[in-house]
N, C-alpha and C positions, 0 to 999 in steps of 0.2 A: 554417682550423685544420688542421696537420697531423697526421694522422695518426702513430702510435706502428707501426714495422714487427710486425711477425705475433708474433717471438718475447716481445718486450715487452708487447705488448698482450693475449696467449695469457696471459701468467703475470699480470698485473694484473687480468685482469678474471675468471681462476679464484679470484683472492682476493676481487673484488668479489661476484661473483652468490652467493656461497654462507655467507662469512664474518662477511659485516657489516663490511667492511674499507671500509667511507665517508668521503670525506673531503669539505670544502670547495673549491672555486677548482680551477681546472685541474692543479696537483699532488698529490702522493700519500704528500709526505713527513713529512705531519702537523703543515705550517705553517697552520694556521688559522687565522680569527685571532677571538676571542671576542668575541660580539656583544650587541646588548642583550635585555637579558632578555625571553622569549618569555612571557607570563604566562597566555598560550590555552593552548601546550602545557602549562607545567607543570601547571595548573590540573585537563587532560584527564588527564595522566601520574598527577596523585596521588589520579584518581578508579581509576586501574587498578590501581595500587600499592592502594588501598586496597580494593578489589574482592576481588581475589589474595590477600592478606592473610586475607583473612572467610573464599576457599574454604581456605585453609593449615588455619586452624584447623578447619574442616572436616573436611578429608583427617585430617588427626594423629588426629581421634576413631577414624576409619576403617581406620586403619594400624597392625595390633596384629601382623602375622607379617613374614618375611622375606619371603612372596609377595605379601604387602598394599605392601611398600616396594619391592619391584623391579618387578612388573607390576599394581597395584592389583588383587590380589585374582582377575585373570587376566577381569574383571567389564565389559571396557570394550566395546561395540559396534564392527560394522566399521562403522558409519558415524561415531561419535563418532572412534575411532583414525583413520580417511578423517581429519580434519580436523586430528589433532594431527600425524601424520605430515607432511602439508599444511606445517602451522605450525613444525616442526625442519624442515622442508626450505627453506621459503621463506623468508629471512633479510628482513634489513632491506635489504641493499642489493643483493638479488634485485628491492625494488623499485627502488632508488638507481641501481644499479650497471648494471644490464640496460637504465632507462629511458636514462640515460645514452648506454650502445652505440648503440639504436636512434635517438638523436637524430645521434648522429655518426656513422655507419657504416652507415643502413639498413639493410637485408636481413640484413649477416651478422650484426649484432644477433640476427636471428629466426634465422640456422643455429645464431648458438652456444645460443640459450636450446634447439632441439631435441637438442644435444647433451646438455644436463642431464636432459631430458626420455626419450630411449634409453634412462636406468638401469632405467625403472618397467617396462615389460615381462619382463625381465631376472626382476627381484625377483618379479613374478607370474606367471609362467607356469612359472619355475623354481624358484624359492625358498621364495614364501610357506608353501606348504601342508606343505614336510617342515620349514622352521622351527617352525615353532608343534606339529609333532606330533615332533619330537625333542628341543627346548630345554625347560629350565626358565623361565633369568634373562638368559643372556646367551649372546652367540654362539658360546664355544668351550665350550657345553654338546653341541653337535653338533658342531664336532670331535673335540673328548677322547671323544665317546660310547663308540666301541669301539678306543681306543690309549689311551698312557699318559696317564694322568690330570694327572699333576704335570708332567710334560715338557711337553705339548701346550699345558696350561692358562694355564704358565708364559710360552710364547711366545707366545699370545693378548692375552695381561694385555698385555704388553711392548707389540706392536703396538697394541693399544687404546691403552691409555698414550701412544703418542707419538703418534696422529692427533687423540686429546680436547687435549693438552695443547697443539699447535701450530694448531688450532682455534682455543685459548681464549683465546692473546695474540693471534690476530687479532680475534675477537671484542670483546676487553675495548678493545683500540686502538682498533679501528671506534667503539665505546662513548662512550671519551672523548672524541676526536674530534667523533664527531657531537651530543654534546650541550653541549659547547664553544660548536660552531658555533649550535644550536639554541636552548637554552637557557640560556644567558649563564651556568653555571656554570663553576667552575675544572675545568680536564683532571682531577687527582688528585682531585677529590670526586667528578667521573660515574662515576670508576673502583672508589672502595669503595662508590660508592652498588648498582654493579651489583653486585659481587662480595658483599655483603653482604645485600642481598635473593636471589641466587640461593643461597646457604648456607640460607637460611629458608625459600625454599619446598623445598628437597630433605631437609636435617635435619628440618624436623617433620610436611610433608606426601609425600617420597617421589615413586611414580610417580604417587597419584590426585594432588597437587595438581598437581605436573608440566605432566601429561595436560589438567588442566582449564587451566592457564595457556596452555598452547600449542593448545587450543581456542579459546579467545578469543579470542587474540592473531589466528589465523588466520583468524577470523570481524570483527574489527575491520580484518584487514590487505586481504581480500577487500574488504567494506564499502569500506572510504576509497577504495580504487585502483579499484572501477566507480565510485564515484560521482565522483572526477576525470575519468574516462576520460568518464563522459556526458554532463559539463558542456563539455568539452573538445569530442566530438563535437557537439553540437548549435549549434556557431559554425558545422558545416562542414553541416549539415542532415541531420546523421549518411548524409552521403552519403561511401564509401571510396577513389570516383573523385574524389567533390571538391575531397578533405584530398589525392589523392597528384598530383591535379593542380598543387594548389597548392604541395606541399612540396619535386615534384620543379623548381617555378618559380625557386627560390629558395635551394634546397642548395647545395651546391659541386659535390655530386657531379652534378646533372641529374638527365637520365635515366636514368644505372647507380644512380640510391639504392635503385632496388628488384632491383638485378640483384649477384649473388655477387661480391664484390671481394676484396681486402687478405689476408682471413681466407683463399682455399685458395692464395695466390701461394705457403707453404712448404710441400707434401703433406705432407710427415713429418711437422711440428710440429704441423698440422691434426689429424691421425690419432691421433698421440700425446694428443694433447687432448682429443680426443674418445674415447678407448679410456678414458682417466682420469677423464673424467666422465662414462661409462657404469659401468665396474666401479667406480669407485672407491664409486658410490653404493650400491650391493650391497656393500660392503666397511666401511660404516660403522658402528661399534659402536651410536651412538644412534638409526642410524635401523633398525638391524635388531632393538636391543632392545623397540621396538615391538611386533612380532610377539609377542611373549608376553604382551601384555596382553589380548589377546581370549581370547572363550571356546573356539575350537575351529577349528579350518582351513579351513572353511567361513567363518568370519567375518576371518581374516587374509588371505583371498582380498579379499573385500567390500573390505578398509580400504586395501589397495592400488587397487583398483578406482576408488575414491572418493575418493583422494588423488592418482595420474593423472588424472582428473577437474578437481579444483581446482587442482593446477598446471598443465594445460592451461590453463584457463580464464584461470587472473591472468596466464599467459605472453602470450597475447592481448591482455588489457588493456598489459599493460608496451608491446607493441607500436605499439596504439594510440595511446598516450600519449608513448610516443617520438617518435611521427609528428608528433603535434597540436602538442606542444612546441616541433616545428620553425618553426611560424609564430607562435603563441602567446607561446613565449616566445625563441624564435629572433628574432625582429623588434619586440621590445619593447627599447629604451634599459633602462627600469628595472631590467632583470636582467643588467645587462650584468657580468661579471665578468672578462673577457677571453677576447681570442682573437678570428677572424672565422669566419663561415658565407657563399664565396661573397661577400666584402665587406659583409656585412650582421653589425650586432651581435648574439652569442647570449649565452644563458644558462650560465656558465661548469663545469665539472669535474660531478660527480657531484650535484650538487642540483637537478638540473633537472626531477624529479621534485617537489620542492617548492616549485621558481619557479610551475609549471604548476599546484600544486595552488592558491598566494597569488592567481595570474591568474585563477583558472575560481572562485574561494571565498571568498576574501578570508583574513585572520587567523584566523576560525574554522577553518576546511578545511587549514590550512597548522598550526595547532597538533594539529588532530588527528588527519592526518601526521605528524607526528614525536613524538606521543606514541605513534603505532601503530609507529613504525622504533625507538623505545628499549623499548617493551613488546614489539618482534620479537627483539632482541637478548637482552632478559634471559629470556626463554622456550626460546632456544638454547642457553644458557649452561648455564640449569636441566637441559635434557637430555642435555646434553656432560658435565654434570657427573656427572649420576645416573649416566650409562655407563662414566665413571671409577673414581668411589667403587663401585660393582656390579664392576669389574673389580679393583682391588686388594678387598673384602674376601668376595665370592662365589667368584673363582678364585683369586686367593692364598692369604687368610687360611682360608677353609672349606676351601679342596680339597686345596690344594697346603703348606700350614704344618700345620694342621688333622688333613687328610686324609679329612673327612666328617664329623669328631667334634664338630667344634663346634656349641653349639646355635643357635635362630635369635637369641637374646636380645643374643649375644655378636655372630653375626656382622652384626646392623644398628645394635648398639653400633658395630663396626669402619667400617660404612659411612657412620655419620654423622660418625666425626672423619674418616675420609679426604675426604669431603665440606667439612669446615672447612678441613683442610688445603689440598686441592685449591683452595677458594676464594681464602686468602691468599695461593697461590703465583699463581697467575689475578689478583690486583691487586697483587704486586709486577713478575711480567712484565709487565703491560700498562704501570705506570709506567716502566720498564726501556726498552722499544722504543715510545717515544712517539713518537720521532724517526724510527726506521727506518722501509721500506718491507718492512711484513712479508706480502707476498702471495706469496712466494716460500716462504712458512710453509704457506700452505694448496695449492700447488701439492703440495710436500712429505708434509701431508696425504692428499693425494687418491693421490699416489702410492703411499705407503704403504698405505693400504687397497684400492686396487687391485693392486698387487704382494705386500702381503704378507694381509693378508684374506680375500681374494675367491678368490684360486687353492687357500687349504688349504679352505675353505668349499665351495666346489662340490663340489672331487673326495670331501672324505669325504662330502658326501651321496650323489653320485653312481659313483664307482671303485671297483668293491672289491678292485683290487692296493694303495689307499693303506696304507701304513702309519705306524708311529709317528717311525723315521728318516729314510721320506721328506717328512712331514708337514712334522719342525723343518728338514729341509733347504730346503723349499721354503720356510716362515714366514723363515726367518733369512734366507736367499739373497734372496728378495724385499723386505724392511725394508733391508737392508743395501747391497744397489744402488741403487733408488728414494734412496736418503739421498745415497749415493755421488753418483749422477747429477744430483741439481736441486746438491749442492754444489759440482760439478765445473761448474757450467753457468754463464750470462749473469749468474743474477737474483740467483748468492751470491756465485762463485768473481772476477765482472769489478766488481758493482754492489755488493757488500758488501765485499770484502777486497779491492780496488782494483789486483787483479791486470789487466794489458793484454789477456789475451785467454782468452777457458775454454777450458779443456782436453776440456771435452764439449759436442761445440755445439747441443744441442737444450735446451730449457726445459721441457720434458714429462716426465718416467722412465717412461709407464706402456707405452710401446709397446718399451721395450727392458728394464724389470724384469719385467713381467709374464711375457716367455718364458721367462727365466732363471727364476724362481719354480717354471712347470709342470714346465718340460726336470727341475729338480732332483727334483722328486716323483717323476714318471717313472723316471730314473735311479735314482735312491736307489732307490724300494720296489721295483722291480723288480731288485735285486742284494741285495737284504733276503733271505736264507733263514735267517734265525733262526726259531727255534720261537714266540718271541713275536709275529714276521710273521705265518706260518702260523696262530695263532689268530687275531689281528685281521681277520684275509683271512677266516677262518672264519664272524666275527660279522655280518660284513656282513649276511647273510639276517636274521637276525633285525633288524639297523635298518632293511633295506628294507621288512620286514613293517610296522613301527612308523612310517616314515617315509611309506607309503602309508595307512593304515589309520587310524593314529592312537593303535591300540591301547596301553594303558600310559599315554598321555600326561596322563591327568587325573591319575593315582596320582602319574604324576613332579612335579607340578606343584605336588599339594596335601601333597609327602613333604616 
């Protein structure tokens, strides 16, 4: 099987580990081809559907304010948030996508999943504790804190807006796709099935029922992947020498399957990739909207703690199971899909996670896999969505239309049709790009919230030259290059518009938007001598106070 070079496989498998962008068979183009109907999964899927559904109604009893629908009531433990954060991080084809890598690429399989894994430190040891004691609802609660309110909030929306929305036709893709392939349904019905249960649990249960879907899911998604990964081990006598003696018997690659290949032959691309899946994950609207669901910054510490924790943990498994696969299902005929391993038949494209779960489980184990990869999808969708609908009608409509007057009545009225809306537009794009290869969507993602995000995000917790003209200068300058650069690159400008050669030859933007982003803030607010500079620069003391302390932050919370 060959290999895909660095820059092609850098941007497919940014859309694989984190999206849910799954597909069947060794391509990516969304030719699947619909199978017979899986009656284990559905059977598993409509006990979860029907689970979720009990706690919605639930939650809805539960969700009478604007803080009860944006961070349930502010109620949730670090150890419960440890597991929903878990659950929006860990996708479906974090287990798909990643198994995958480690089956064909050993090792650098396990560098890129640490790459994803560098964001968490990031988020705790820097973030968590001034997030949760200067935010309310969402993340440009602590930009806008001390600049202009409507300016700041404006360009927040915008960038949220465009990393949920290019998220969410990857998502809803991966969706149809994978339950195409899974469960013998048609493409366009997995698509409003999804998009229509995620509008229901965010319209009438918000962030508690959310929060409890993407607990489950996490705790189902955990469950299935040790208990493959153990059945898997105990052919090998859960011995680690035994499996990689055997695996490296038998690979293409030998002896380098456990030694760094493919992945650092481009340093730039490497870097770039990894700077985008470090900040970009600090830069994500629904994973930072988390943080305000706990009680206090002591416990937004915990839930990061506990959620590096758990993705540690399943990254290991993914590994294992990558490994196992290679003789499992690597040297099984019956899984053969094409392609060779080394002359021997393997199990073909991105399901090899579910060849190994059929092998080690039978139909049972294999349906409730992919009822746990369609209940991982629509649990990400649910939080992509809350952090949309939270950003058009928290900072548009209250802050910035509004200007603080609206009541809470009004503005979770606004959040539950943008919620509708958000929905229908989420199942006409994913019918829209059935066909495309949209991982070049979530590269685009990651760059955006890394280049535009993550740079106004730090400096105003941490700078106090930022100002309000440096802020939009770095938010704009960073959204606007990041977009510029993946369009100008392989995966749009050669693979999408069929131009011969790109004009920008890396596949990454975050190691070349991200600077431009800072240099701009810099720049800007430090050539800022307006009077309005001068007081922003002024208030700074006061959010450090607040930002260390915490003081204020129950009052802002429960205002």
């Amino acid at each position: 099987m060959n290999r895909p070079p660095l820059r092609t496989a850098a941007t497919l498998l940014a859309g694989l580990a984190l999206s849910g962008l799954a597909f069947a068979g060794p391509g990516i183009d969304g030719t699947t081809e619909q199978q017979a109907t899986n009656w284990h999964a559905i059977g598993m899927f409509c006990a979860f559907v029907a689970m979720t559904m009990g706690i919605t109604y639930w939650a809805a009893s539960r969700t009478k304010s604007a803080s009860d629908f944006y961070t349930a009531g502010g109620g949730i433990t670090g150890f419960q948030n440890g597991l929903a954060i878990a659950g929006d991080y860990m996708s479906a084809a974090t287990l798909l996508g990643l198994t995958a890598m480690v089956f064909t690429t050993g090792y650098d399989g396990y560098i890129y999943m640490m790459a994803f894994f560098a964001g968490w430190p990031i988020i705790l040891f820097l973030m968590a504790e001034r997030l949760r004691n200067l935010g309310r609802f969402t993340f440009s609660d602590i930009t806008a804190y001390r600049l202009d309110q409507g300016k700041v909030r404006t360009m927040a929306a915008i960038s949220s807006l465009t990393v949920v929305c290019f998220y969410l036709i990857a998502q809803m893709v991966g969706a149809g796709q994978l339950i195409k392939l899974l469960f013998g349904l048609d493409y366009n019905v997995a698509i409003f099935a999804v998009g229509l249960l995620m509008m229901v649990y965010v319209t009438f249960g918000g962030m508690v029922a959310t929060t409890w879907v993407q607990i489950i899911k996490a705790c189902m998604l955990l469950t299935g992947g040790t208990l493959v990964m153990l059945l898997a081990m105990s052919q090998f006598d859960f011995s680690f020498a035994n499996l990689m003696e055997r695996a490296m018997a038998v690979h293409k690659l030998g002896d380098k399957l456990m030694h760094p290949g493919s992945f650092l032959a481009d340093p730039v691309t490497a870097i770039s990739l990894g700077l985008g899946l470090m900040f970009g994950t600090a830069g994500l609207p629904h994973i930072l909207m988390r943080f305000f669901t706990v009680t206090d910054a002591k416990e937004a510490r915990k839930s990061v703690l506990y959620a590096s924790g758990f993705v540690a943990y399943f990254f290991n498994v993914i590994l294992l199971m990558g490994l196992t696969a290679i003789i499992i299902v690597g040297q099984n005929p019956e899984f053969f899909e094409g392609g060779e391993l080394g002359g021997k038949l393997v199990g073909g494209g991105n399901m090899v996670a579910m060849h190994l779960s059929k092998a080690v489980g039978g139909n049972m184990l294999l349906g409730f896999l992919a009822a746990v990869a369609f209940a991982t999808i629509l649990a990400v969708v649910s939080g992509l969505a809350l952090a949309g609908a939270s950003a058009i009608s928290h900072d548009l409509y209250a802050r910035v239309i509004k200007k603080g007057t609206a009541s809470e009545t009004d503005e979770i009225r606004v959040s539950k049709y943008a919620t509708i809306v958000l929905g229908f537009i989420a199942i006409g794009l994913g019918i829209l790009f059935e066909k495309q290869n949209v991982a070049f969507m979530v590269g685009l993602a990651f760059g955006i919230a890394a280049a535009a995000n993550f740079p106004v995000l730090i400096l105003s917790m941490y700078w106090k030259g930022l100002t309000t003209r440096g802020a939009l200068a770095s938010g704009y300058s960073g959204l606007v290059s990041a977009v510029l650069f993946v369009l100008l690159s392989k995966s749009v400008w050669v693979d999408v518009l069929g131009n011969t050669a790109p004009l920008f030859p890396y596949t990454q933007p975050a190691l070349f938007a991200m600077p431009i982003a800072f240099l701009m803030a810099f720049v800007v607010s430090g050539l800022d001598r307006s009077a309005q500079a001068k007081r922003e620069i002024a208030a700074f003391d006061d959010q450090y106070v607040r930002a260390q302390t915490g003081f204020g932050a129950a009052a802002a919370s429960n205002h």
